[in-house]
C-alpha atoms as one frame of an Amber mdcrd trajectory, in Angstrom:
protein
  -2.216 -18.253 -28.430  -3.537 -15.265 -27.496  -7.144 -15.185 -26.699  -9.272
 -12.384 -28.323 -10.629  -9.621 -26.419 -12.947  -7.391 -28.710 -13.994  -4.297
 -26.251 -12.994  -3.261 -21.994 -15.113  -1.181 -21.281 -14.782   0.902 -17.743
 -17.717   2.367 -15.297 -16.323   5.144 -12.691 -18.172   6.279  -9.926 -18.275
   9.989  -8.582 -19.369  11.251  -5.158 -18.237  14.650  -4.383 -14.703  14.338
  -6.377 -11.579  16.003  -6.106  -9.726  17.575  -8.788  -7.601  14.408  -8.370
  -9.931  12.609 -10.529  -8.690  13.343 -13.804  -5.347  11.836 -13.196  -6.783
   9.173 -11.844  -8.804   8.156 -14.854  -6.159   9.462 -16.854  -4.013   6.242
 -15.414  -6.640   3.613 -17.360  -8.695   5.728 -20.245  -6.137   4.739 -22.879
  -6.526   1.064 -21.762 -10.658   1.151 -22.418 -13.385   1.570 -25.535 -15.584
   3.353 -22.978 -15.702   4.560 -19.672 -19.025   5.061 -18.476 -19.054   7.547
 -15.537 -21.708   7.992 -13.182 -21.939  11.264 -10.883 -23.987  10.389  -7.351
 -22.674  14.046  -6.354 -24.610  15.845  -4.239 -23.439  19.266  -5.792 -22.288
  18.826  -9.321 -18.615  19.775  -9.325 -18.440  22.052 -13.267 -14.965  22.321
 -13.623 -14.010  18.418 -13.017 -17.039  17.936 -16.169 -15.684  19.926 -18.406
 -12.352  18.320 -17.964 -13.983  15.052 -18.216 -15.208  16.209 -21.515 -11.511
  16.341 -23.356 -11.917  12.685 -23.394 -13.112  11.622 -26.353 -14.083   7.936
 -24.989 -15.765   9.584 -21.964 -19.866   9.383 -21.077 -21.041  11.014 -18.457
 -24.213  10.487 -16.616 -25.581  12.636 -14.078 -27.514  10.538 -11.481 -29.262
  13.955 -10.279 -28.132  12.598  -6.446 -26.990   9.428  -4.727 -28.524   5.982
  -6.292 -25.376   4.156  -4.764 -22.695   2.138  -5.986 -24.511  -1.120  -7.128
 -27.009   1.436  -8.910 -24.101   2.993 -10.987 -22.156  -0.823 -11.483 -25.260
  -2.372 -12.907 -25.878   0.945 -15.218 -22.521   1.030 -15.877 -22.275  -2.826
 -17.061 -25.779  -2.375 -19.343 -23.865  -0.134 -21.257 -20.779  -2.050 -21.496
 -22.930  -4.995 -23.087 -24.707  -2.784 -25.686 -21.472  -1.837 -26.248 -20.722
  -4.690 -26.961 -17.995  -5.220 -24.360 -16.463  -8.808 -22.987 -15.337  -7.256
 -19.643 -16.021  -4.039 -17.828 -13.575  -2.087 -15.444 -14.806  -1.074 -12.327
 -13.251   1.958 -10.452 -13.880   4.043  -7.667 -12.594   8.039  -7.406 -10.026
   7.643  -5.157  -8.288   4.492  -6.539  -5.037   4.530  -8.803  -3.565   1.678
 -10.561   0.832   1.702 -10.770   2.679   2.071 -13.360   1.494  -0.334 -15.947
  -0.766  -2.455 -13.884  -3.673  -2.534 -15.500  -2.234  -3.560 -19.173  -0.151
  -6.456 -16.991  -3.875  -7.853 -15.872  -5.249  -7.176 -19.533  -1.947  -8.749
 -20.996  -2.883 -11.753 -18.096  -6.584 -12.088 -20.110  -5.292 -12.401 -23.359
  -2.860 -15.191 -22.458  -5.243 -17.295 -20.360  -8.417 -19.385 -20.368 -11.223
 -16.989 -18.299 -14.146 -18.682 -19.352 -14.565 -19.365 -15.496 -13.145 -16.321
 -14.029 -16.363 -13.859 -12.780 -13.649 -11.276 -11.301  -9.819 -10.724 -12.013
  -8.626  -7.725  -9.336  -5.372  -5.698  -8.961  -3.978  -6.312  -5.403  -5.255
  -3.359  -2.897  -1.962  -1.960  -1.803  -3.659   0.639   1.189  -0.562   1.951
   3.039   1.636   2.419  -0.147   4.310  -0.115   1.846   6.338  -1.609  -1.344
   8.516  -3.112   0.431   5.924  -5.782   1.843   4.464  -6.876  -0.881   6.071
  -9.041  -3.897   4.507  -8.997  -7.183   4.127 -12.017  -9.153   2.852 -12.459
 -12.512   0.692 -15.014 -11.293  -3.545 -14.971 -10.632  -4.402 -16.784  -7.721
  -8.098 -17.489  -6.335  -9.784 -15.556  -3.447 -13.236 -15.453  -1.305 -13.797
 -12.094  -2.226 -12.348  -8.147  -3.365 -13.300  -4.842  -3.222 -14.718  -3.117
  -6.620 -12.001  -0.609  -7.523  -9.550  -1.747 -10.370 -11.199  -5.200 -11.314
 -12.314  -6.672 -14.265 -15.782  -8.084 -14.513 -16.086 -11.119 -16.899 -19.546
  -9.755 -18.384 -20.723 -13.368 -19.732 -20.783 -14.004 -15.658 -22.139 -10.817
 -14.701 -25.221 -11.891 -17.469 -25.784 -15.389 -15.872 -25.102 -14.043 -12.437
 -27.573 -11.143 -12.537 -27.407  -7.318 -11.400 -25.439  -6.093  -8.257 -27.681
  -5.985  -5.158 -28.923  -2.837  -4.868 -30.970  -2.977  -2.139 -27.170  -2.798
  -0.192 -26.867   0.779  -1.687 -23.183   1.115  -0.595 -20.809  -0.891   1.057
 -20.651  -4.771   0.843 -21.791  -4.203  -2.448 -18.756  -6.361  -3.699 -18.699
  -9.086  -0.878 -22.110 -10.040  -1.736 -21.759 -10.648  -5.738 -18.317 -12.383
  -5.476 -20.037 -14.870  -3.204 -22.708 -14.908  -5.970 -20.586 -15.248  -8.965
 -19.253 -18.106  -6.812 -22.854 -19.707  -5.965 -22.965 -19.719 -10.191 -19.307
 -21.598 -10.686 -17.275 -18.777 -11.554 -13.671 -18.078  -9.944 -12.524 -14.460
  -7.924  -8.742 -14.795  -8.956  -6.327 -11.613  -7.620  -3.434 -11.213 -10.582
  -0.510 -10.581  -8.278   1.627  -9.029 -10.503  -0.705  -5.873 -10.491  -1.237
  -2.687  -7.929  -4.149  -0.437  -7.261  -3.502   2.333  -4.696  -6.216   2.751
  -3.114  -7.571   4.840   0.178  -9.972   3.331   2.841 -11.552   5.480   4.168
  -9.601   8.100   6.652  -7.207   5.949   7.729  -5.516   6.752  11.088  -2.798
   4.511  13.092  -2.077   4.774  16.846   0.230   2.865  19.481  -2.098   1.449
  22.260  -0.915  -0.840  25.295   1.962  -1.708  22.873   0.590  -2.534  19.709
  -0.335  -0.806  16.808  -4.207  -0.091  15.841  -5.101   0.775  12.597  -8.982
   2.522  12.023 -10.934   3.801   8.892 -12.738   7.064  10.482 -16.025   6.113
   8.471 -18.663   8.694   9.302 -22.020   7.562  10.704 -23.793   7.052   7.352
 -21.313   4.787   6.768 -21.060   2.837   9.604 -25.353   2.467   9.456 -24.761
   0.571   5.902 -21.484  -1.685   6.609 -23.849  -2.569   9.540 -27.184  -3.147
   8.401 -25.309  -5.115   5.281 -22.703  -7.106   6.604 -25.710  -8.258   8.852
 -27.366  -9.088   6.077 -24.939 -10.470   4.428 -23.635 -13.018   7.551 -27.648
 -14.235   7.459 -27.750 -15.665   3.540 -23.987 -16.576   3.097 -22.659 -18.411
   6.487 -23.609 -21.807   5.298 -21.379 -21.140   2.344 -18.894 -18.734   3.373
 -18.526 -19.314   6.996 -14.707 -18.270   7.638 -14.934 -15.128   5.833 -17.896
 -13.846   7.708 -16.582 -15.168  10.988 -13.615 -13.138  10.501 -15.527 -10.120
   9.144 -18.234 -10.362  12.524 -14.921 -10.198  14.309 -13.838  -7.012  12.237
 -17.315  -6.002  13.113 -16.471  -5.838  17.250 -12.593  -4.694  16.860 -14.105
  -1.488  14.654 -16.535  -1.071  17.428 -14.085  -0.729  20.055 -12.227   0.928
  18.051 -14.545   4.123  17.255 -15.142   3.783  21.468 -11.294   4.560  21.830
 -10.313   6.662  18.742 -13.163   7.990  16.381 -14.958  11.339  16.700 -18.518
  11.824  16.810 -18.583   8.166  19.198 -22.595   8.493  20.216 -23.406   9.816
  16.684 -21.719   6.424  15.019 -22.804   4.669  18.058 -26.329   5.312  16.790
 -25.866   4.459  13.031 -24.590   1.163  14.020 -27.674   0.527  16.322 -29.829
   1.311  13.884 -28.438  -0.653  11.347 -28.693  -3.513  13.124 -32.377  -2.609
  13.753 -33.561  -2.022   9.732 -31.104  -5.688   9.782 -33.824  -7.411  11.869
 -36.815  -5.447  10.289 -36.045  -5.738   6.845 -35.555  -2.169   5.893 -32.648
  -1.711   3.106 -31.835   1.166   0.572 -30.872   4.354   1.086 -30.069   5.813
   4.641 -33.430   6.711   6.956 -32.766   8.166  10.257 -36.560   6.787  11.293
């Protein structure tokens, strides 16, 4: 029997968009009753608004500046549940689902008991290699995803609480699918959908042999996956302790890495210095040189 969903609602977030945008969200509007979208921009890009404004299921809210991602989710997810929504897509600019993805995972919902699922995510496909993966129309469970192309059971995200926005960016999404864990609710990945989605800059090079893959993150950047992966390792380890073993590794193979390959090396060099340093201190939020 198919289970009843009344409303999806969507939340997008904008910093500094390209034009690219629009088909983006033209890939998922059909799908949703809303889609809130939030503009951190730091110079408000006219053209891509008034576009935004053909769609009649489209609200857009200028944030006036950067409040960060777990700003715009919790926002976005308030809205959603005076909307009346049961589940709220989250998606980033830069993220695309294929073909019909998204109504696959939706279709997935209908057909299945969620009433412990927190999360239900697309699989990340980041180097567009098809041939690699195979789809299955099955959900299987997972530590943790990233926020772009998931569906957030709202019932959890009510008993769970807001998104930790002290984190301001990054690790924004490691930190509440541990939590929606910590509250008995599952982070399932429905195989049988794709996002396409861009980390950062990516860049591969042969080295001594082998292959190395790195993001080219700029130094604000690197100061917040820092400071909040930091944080992050300090009040999760006990229950997480293989994922943020294997992410403290990530932590010193990205390190080399920007020694070897990444412009501006003393600039990031910095950022990740001081990140560690507002770690120890307690200083979170929004990036401070000081």
């Amino acid at each position: 029997m198919e289970k009843d969903i009344k409303i999806i609602d969507a939340v997008a977030i904008l910093y500094n968009p390209k034009e690219n945008i629009i088909e983006n969200i033209r890939a998922y509007i059909n799908n949703v009753h809303r889609l809130f979208i939030f503009d951190n921009s730091d110079i408000i890009n006219n053209s891509i608004i008034e576009k935004l404004r053909e769609f009649d299921n489209v609200i857009y809210i200028n944030n006036n500046g950067n409040k960060g991602i777990a700003y715009a989710l919790n926002m976005g997810a308030e809205l959603a549940i005076k909307d009346s929504a049961d589940w709220l897509l989250t998606m980033d600019q830069d993220s695309k689902f294929e073909e019909n993805s998204l109504e696959k995972m939706i279709d997935w919902i209908k057909n299945n008991s969620t009433t412990d699922i927190g999360i239900i995510s697309p699989y990340h496909l980041m180097d567009n290699n098809y041939e690699s993966y195979v789809k299955e129309d099955i959900a299987v469970d997972t530590v943790s995803v990233m926020t772009s192309g998931n569906l957030l059971n709202l019932v959890a995200f009510k008993k769970t609480g807001k998104f930790n926005e002290k984190y301001f960016i990054d690790y924004v999404d490691h930190e509440y699918c541990f939590r929606l864990q910590k509250n008995g609710f599952h982070i399932k990945v429905f195989k049988g959908s794709v996002l396409l989605h861009k980390l950062g800059d990516m860049e591969m090079r042969e080295f001594l042999g082998s292959t190395v893959c790195f993001t080219n993150h700029n130094y604000i950047r690197r100061y917040y996956m820092t400071r909040n992966r930091l944080d992050l390792a300090y009040n999760y380890f006990n229950s997480f302790p293989e994922f943020i073993l294997q992410d403290l590794h990530r932590f010193f193979i990205e390190w080399k890495n920007i020694l070897l390959f990444e412009e501006n090396k003393i600039k990031k060099q910095k950022s990740i210095i001081l990140g560690i340093i507002h770690f120890i201190i307690g200083k979170y939020g929004k990036y401070d040189s000081k």
